[in-house]
N, C-alpha and C positions, 0 to 999 in steps of 0.2 A: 245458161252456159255462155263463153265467151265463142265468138269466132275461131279463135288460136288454138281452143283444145279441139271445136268440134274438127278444125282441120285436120289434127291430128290419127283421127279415129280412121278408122276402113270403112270400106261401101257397106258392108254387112253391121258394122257396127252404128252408123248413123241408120240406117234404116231402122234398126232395132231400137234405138234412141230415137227418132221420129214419133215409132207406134207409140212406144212408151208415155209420150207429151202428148200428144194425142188422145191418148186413154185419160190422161190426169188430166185435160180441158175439157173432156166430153164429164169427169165425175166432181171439177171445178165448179162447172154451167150448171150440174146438177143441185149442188151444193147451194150456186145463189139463188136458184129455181124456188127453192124449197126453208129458204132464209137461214142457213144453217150456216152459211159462207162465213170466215172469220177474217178474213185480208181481201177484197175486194181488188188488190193490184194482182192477187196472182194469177188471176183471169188474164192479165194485160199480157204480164212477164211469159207465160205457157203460150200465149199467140204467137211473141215475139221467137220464143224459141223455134219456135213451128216454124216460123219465116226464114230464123236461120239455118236451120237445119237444110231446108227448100234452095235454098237460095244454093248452098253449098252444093248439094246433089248437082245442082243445075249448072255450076260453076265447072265440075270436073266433068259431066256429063258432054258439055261444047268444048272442055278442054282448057279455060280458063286460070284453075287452078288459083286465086286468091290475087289476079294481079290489079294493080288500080288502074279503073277507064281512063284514057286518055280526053282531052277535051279537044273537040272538033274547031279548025278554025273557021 
């Protein structure tokens, strides 16, 4: 998913979109566990989602809200 929809979504809805990616890397892993895997990136893509979803939570959680870091002189 991109950044721009996940921002769109509610606290309740990204959580629930969280578990969901969550549940599909946990039955991903299982999948290449067991050689059954057929796309080997979607392991990569279901972490990255996981990181944005995280990251987002964490953004509105400090307050942040999706702005860009400033760089320190």
């Amino acid at each position: 998913m991109k950044p721009e929809e996940l921002r769109e979504m509610s606290d309740e809805q990204l959580e629930m979109t969280l578990r969901e990616t969550v549940k599909n890397l946990f039955h991903l892993r299982f999948q290449s566990a067991t050689d059954r895997l057929e796309t080997p990136s979607e392991i990569q893509k279901a972490k990255r989602d996981v990181a944005r979803i995280k990251t987002i939570m964490l953004e509105r959680k400090r307050g942040v809200r999706g702005q860009k870091p400033t760089q320190a002189s």
